[in-house]
KOLFIVEX-379294 format. One record per residue: residue in one letter; x, y, z of N, C-alpha, C in turn; residue number from 1. Coordinates in steps of 0.1 Angstrom, whole numbers, plus 2048, in hexadecimal, padded with zeros to 3 digits. Layout:
# KOLFIVEX-379294
REC,a,X,Y,Z,X,Y,Z,X,Y,Z,NUM .
...
//
This chain:
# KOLFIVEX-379294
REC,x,93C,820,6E3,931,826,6DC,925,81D,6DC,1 .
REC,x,927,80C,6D9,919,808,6D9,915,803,6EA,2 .
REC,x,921,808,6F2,915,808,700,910,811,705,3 .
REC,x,916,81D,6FE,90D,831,6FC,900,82D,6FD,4 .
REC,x,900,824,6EB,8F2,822,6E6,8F0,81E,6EB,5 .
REC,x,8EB,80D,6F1,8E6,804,6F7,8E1,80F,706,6 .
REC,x,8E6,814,709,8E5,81A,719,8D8,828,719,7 .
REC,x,8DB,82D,70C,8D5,834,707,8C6,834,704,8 .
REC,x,8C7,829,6FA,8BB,820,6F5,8B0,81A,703,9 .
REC,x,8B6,817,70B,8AF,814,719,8AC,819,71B,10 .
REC,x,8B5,822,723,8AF,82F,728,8A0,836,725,11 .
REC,x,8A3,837,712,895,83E,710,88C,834,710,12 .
REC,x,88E,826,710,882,824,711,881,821,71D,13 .
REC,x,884,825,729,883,826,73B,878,831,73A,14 .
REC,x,87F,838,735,879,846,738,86A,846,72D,15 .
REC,x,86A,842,722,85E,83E,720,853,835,726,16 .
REC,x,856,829,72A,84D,823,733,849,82D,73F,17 .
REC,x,856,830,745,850,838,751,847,847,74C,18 .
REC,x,845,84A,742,83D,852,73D,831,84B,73E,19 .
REC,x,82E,840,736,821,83C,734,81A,834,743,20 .
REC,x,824,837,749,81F,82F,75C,818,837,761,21 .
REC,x,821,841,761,81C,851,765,810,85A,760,22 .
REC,x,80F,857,753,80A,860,74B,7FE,868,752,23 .
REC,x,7F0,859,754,7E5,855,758,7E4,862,763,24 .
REC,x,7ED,85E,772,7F2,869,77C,7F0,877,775,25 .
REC,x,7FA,87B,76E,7FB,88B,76B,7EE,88B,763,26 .
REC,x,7E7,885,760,7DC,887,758,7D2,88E,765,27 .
REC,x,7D0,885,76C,7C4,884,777,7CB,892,780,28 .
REC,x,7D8,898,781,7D8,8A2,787,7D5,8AF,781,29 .
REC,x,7DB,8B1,775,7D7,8B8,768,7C8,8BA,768,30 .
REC,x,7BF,8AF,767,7AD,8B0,76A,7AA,8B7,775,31 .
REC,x,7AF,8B5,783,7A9,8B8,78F,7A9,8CB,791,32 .
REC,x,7B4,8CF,783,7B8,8DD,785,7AA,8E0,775,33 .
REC,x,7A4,8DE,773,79C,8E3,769,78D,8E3,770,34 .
REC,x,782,8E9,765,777,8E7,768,76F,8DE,762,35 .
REC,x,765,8DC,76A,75D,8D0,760,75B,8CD,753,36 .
REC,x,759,8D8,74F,756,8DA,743,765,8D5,73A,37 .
REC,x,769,8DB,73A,77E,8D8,739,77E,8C8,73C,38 .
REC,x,77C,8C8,742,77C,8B9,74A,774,8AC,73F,39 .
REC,x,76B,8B1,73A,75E,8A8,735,75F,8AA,722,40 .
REC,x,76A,8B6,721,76A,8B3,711,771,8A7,70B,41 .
REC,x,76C,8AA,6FC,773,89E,6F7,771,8A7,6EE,42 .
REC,x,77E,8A4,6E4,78B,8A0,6E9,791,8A6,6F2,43 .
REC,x,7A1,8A2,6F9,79E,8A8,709,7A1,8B4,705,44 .
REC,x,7A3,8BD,70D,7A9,8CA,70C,7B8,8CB,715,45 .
REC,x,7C4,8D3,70E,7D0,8D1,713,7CE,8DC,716,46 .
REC,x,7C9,8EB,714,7CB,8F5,718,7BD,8FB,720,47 .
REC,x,7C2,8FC,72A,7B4,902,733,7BD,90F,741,48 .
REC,x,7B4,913,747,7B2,91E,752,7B7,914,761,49 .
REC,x,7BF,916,767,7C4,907,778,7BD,911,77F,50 .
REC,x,7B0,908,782,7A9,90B,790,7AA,903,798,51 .
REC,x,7A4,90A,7AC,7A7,901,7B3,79A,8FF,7BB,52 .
REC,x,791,901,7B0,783,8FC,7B0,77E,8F1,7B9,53 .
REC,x,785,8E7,7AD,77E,8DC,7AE,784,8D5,7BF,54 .
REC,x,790,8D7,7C3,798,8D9,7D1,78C,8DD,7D9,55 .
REC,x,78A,8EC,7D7,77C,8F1,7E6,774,8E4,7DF,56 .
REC,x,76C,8DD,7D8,760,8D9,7D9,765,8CC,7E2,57 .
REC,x,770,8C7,7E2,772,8B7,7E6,776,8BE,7F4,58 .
REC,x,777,8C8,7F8,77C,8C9,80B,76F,8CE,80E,59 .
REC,x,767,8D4,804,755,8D5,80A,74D,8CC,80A,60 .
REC,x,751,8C0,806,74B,8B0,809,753,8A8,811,61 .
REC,x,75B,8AF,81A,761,8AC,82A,767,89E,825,62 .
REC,x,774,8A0,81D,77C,894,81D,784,890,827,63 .
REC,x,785,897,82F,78F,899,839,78E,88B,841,64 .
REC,x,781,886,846,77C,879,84D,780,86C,849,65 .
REC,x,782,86D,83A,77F,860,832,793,85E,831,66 .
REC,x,795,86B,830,7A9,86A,82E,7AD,866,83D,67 .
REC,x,7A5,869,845,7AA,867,859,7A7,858,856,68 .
REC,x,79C,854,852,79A,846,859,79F,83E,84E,69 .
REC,x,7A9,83F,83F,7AD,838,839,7B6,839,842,70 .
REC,x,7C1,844,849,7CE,849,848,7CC,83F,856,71 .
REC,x,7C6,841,860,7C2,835,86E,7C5,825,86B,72 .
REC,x,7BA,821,85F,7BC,817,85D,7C9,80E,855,73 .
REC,x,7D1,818,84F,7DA,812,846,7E7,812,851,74 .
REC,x,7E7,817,857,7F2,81E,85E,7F3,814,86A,75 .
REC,x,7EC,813,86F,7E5,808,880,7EB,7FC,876,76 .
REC,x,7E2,7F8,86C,7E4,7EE,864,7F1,7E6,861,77 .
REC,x,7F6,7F0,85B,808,7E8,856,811,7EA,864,78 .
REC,x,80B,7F5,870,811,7F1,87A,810,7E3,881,79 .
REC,x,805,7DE,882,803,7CE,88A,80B,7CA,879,80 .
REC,x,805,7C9,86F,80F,7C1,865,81B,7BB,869,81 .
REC,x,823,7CA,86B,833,7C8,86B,834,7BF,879,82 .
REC,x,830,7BF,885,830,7C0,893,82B,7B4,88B,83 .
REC,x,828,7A9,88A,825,79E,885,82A,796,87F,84 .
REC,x,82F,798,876,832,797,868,844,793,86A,85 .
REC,x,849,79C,872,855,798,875,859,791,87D,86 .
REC,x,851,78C,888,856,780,88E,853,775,884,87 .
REC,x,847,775,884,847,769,87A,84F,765,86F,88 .
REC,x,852,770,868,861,76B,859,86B,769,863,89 .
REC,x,86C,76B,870,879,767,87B,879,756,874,90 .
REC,x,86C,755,87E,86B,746,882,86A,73C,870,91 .
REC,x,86C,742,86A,86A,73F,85C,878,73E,84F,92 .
REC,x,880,748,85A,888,746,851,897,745,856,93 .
REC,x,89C,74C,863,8AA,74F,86B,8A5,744,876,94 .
REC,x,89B,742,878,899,734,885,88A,730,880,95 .
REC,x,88F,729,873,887,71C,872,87B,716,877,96 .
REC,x,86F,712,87A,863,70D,883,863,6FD,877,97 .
REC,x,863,6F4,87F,85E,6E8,877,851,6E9,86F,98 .
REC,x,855,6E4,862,849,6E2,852,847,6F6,854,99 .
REC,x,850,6FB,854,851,709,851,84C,70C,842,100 .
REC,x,84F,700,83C,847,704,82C,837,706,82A,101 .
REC,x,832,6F9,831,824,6FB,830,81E,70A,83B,102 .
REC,x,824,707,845,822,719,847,822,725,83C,103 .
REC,x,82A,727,838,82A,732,82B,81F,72F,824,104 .
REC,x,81E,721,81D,810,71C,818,806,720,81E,105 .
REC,x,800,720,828,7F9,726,82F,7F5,734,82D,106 .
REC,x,803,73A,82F,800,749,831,7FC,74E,824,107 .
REC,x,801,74A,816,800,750,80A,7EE,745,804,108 .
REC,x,7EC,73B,80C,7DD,734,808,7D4,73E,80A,109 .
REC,x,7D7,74A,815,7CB,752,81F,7C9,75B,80D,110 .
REC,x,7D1,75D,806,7D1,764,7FD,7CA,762,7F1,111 .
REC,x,7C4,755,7F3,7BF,751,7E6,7B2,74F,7E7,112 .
REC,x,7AA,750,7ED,7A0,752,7F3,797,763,7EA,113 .
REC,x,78A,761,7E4,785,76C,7E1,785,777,7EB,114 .
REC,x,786,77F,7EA,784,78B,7F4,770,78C,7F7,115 .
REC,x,76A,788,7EE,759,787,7EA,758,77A,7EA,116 .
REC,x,762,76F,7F4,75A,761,7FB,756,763,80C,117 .
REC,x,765,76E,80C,764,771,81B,75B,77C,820,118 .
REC,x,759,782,815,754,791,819,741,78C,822,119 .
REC,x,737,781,81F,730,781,826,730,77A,836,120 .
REC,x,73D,76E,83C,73D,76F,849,744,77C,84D,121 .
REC,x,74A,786,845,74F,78B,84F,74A,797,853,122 .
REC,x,740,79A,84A,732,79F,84B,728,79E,857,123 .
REC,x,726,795,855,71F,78D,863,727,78F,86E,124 .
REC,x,731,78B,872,739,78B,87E,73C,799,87F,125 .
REC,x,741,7A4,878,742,7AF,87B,734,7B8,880,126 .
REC,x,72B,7B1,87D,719,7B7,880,718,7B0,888,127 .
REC,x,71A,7A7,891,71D,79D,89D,723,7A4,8A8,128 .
REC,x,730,7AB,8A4,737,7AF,8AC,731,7BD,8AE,129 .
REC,x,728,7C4,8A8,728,7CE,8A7,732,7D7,89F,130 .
REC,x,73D,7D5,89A,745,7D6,892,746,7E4,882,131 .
REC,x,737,7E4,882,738,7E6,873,735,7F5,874,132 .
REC,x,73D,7FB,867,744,807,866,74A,80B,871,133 .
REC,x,751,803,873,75C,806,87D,76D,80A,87B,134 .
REC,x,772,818,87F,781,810,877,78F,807,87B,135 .
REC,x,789,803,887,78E,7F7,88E,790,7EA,881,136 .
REC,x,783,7EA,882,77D,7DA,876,785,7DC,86F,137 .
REC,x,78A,7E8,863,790,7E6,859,7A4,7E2,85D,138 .
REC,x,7A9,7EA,867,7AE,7E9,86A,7B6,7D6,874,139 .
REC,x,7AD,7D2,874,7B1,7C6,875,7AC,7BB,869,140 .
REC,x,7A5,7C0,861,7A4,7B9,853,7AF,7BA,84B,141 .
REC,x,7AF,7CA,84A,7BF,7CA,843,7CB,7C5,84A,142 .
REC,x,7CF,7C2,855,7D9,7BC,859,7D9,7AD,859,143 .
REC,x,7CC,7AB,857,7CB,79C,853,7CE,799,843,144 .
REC,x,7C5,7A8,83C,7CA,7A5,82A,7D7,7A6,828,145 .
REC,x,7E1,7B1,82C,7ED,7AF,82D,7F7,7A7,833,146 .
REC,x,7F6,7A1,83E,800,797,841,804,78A,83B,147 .
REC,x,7FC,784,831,804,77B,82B,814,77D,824,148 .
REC,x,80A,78B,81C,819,790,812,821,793,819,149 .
REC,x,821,79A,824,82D,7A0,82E,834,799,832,150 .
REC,x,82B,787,83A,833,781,839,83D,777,830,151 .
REC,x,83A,779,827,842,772,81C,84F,77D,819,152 .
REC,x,847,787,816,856,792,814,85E,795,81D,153 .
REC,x,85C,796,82C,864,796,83A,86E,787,836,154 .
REC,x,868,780,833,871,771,833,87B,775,829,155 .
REC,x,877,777,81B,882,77A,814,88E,783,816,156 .
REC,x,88B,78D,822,897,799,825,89D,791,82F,157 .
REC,x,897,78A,838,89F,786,842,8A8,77A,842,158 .
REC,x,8A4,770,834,8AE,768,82E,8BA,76F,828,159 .
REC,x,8B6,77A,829,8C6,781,820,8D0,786,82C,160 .
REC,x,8CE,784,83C,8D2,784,840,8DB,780,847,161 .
REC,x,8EB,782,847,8F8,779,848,8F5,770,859,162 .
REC,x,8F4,763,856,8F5,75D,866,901,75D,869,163 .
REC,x,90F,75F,864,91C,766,86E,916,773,877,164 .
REC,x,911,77F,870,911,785,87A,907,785,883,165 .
REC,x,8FC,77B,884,8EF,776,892,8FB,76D,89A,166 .
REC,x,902,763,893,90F,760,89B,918,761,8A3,167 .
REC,x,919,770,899,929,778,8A2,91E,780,8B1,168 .
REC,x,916,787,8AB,90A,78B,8BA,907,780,8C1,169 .
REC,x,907,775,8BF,900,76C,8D0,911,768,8D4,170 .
REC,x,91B,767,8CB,925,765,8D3,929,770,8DD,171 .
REC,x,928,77F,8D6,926,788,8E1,91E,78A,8F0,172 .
REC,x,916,784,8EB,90B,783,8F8,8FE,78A,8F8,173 .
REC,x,8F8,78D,8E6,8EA,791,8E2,8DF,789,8E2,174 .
REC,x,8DA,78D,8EB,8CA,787,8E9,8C6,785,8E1,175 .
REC,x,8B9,77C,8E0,8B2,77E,8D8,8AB,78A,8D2,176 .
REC,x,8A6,795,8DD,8A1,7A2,8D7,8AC,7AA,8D2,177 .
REC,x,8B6,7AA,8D9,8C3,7AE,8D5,8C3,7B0,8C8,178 .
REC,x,8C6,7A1,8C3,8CC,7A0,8B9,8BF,7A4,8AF,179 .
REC,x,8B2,7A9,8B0,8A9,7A5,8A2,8AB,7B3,8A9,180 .
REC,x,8AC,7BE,8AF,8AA,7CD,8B0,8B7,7D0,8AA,181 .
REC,x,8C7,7CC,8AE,8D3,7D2,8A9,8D8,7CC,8A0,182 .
REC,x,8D2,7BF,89D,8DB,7BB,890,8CD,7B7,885,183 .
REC,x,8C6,7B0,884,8BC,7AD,87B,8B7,7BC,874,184 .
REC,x,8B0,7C4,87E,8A6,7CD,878,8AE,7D6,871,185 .
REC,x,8BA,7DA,875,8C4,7E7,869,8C6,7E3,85E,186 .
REC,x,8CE,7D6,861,8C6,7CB,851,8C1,7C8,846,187 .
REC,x,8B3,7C5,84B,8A9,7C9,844,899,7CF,846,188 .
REC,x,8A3,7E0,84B,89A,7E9,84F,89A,7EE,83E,189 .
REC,x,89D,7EB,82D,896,7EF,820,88D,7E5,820,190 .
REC,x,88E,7DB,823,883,7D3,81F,876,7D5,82B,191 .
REC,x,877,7D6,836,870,7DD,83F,869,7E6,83B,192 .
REC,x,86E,7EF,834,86A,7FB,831,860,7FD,823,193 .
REC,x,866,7EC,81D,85F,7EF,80D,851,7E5,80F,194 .
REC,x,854,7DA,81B,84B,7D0,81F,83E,7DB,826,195 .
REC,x,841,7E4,82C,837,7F0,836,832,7F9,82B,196 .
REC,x,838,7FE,824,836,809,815,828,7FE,809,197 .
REC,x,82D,7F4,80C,822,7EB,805,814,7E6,80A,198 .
REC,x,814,7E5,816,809,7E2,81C,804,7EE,821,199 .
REC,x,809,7F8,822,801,809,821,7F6,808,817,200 .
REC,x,800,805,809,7FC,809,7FF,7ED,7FF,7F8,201 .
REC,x,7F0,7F5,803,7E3,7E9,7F9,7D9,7EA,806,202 .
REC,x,7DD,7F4,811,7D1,7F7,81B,7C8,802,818,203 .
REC,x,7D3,810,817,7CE,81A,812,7C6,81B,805,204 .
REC,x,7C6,812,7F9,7BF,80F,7EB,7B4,804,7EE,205 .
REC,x,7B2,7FC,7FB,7A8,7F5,7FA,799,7FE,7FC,206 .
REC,x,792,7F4,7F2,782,7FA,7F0,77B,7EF,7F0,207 .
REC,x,77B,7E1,7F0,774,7D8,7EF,769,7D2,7FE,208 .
REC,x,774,7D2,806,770,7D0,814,767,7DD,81C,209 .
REC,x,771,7E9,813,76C,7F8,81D,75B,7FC,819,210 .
REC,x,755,7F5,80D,74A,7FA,809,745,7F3,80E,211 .
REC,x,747,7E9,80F,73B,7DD,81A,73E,7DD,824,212 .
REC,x,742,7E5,82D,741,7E3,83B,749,7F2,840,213 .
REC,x,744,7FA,839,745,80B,840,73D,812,837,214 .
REC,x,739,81D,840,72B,826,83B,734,836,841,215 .
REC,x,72E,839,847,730,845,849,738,84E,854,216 .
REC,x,73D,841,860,746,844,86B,752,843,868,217 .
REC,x,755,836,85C,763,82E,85B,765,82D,84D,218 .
REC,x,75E,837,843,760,83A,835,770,839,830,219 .
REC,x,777,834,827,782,839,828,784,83F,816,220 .
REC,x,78E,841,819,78F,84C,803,786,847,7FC,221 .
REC,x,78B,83A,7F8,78B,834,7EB,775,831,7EB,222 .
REC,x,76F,834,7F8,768,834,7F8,75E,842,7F5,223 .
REC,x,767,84D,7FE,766,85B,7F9,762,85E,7EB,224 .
REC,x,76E,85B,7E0,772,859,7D0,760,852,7C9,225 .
REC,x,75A,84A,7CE,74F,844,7C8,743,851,7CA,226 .
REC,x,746,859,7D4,73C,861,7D6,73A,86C,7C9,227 .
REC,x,743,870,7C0,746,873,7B6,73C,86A,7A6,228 .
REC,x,739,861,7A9,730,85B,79E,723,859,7A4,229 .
REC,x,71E,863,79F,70E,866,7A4,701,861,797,230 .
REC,x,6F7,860,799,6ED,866,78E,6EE,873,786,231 .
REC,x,6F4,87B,78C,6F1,887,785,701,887,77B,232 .
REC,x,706,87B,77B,712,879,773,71F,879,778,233 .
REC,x,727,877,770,73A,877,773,73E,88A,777,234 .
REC,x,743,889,784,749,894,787,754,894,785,235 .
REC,x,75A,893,776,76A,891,775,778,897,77C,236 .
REC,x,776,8A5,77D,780,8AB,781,77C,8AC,792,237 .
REC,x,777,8AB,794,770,8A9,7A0,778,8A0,7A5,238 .
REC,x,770,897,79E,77B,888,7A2,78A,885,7A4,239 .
REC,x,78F,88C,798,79B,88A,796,7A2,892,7A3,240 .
REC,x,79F,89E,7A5,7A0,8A4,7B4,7A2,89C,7C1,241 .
REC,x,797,899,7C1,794,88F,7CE,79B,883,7CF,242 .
REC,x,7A0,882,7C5,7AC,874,7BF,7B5,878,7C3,243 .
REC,x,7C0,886,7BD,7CB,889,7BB,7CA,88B,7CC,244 .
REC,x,7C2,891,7D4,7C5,890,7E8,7C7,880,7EA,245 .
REC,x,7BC,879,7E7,7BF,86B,7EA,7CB,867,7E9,246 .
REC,x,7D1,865,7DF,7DE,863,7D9,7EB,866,7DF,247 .
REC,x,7EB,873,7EA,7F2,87B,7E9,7FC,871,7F5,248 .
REC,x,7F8,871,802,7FC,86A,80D,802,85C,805,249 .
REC,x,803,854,7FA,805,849,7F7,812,84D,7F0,250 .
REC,x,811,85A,7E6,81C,85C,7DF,823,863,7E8,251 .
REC,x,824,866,7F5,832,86D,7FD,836,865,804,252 .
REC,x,82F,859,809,838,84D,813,83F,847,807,253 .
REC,x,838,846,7F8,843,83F,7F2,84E,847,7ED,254 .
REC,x,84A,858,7EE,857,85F,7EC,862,85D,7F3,255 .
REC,x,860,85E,802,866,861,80A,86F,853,810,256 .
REC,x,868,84B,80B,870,83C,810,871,834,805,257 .
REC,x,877,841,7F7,87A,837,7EA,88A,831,7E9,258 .
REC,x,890,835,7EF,89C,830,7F4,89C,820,7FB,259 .
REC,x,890,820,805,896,814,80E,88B,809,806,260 .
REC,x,884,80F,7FD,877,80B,7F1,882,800,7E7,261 .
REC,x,887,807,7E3,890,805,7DB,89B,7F9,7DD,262 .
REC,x,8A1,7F9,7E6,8AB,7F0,7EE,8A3,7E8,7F2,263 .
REC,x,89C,7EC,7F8,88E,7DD,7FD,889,7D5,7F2,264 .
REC,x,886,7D9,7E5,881,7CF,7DC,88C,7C8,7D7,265 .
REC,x,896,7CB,7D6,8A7,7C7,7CF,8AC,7BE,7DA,266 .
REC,x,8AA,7BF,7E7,8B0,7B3,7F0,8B3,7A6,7EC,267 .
REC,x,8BF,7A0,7EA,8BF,795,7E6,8BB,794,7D7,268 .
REC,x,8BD,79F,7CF,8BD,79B,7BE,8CF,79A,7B9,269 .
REC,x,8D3,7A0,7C3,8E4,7A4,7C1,8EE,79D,7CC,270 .
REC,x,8F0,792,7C7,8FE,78C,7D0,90A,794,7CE,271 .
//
C-alpha cells in the first residue's frame, strides 16, 4: 500500500508538471483558432467560435519561404554536424588523440563566447564574401554553433561502447569503416539520433544571427514570427497561428524519434 501511494503521489505530480510545461503550447494553439478580438480580451475567454482565419491570413503573407529556408538550413546543418561530429568523439574517446582533454576544452570554449562579440566580424566577412542573406551563411554558422555540443555528446555515447566487441571485429578482420558502420553506429544510433534531434532543434529556433544577416531571400520562421509586431500593434492570434506552423516540423521529428530521444539521453545513466 505505501508504494500504491508513493507511486501514485509521483505520478500526479508527473503529470502535473507536465501540465504546466505544456500548458503555454495548448494555450498558443487554442489562440491561433479564435479571433482577434477573442484573442485581445481580458480576461481571457475560454469559450469562443474555432476559426481558420487567422491560418488563411499567415499562408497570405507567404510563409511558405521562411519554413523552406529554416527547414534547408537546419537540416544541411545537423547534417555536416553529425558527419563531423562523429569522427571527432572517435578520436576523443574509442582512439584517444594526445592532450585529448584540452581539445574538448576547446570545443566547449567556442561556446562561451557572446553570440553579439562575434556577430560584427562575421558581418563583415559575410559582406566580404558576398555572403549576406544567404542560406548557405546560415547553414555553415549553424554547424559551427552546433558542433561543440555534438561533439561532446557523440563522446559520451561512444564511451558507453564495449571495446570487447571493437575487439572481437578487428580480430575478425573489420576495418576501420567496418567497424564504426557495423558495430559503433547501431550502438549508438539513440544517442545519434537524440545528438541530431538537438541540434535541429537549436537551428530551427535560432533568431539572433538570422536577423542580422538575412532579409528577404534567406528569411527563416523565427524571423517570419517578428513580422506580427507592427505599429499598428500585437496581432495575437495571428501570431499564435504563425507560431503553432512554426512549431509544428520541431514537434514531429521529436515525435517521431521520441524513442531513440529517449534512450539517447539515458545512455550510460544505467549500468
Amino acid at each position: 500500500m505505501n508504494k500504491r501511494l508513493h507511486n501514485t503521489i509521483w505520478g500526479t505530480v508527473a503529470w502535473i508538471a507536465g501540465i504546466v510545461f505544456v500548458f503555454p503550447v495548448i494555450w498558443m494553439v487554442l489562440t491561433s483558432f479564435k479571433q482577434e478580438q477573442a484573442a485581445a480580451s481580458n480576461p481571457p475567454s475560454w469559450t469562443f467560435t474555432p476559426t481558420l482565419h487567422q491560418y488563411a491570413q499567415v499562408f497570405d503573407r507567404n510563409i511558405t519561404p521562411f519554413l523552406l529556408n529554416s527547414l534547408m538550413a537546419s537540416i544541411f546543418s545537423t547534417l555536416l554536424v553529425i558527419l563531423l561530429a562523429t569522427p571527432a568523439a572517435y578520436a576523443l574517446s574509442i582512439r584517444p588523440v594526445a592532450k585529448w582533454t584540452d581539445s574538448l576544452f576547446f570545443f566547449i570554449s567556442t561556446k562561451m563566447m557572446p553570440a553579439v562579440a562575434a556577430l560584427l566580424p562575421i558581418y563583415l566577412l559575410a559582406k566580404h564574401l558576398g555572403m549576406l542573406d544567404n542560406v548557405w551563411t546560415m547553414v555553415i554558422l549553424y554547424t559551427s554553433m552546433n558542433l561543440p555540443l555534438a561533439v561532446w555528446m557523440m563522446r559520451s555515447f561512444l564511451l558507453e561502447v564495449p571495446r570487447e566487441v571493437l575487439e572481437a571485429g578487428e580480430v575478425d578482420g573489420a576495418s576501420l569503416p567496418t567497424s564504426i558502420r557495423k558495430i559503433i553506429m547501431p550502438i549508438v544510433s539513440p544517442g545519434l539520433a537524440a545528438t541530431a534531434l538537438i541540434c535541429f532543434i537549436f537551428a530551427w529556433n535560432e533568431f539572433f544571427l538570422a536577423v542580422n544577416l538575412t532579409a528577404t531571400n534567406a528569411g527563416t520562421a523565427p524571423i517570419f514570427l517578428v513580422g506580427f509586431i507592427s505599429s499598428e500593434g500585437l496581432f495575437l492570434a495571428r501570431l499564435c497561428a504563425a507560431a503553432t506552423l512554426v512549431s509544428l516540423p520541431v514537434l514531429i521529428a521529436g515525435w517521431v524519434a521520441q524513442n531513440k530521444l529517449v534512450r539517447g539521453l539515458s545512455m550510460g545513466a544505467v549500468k
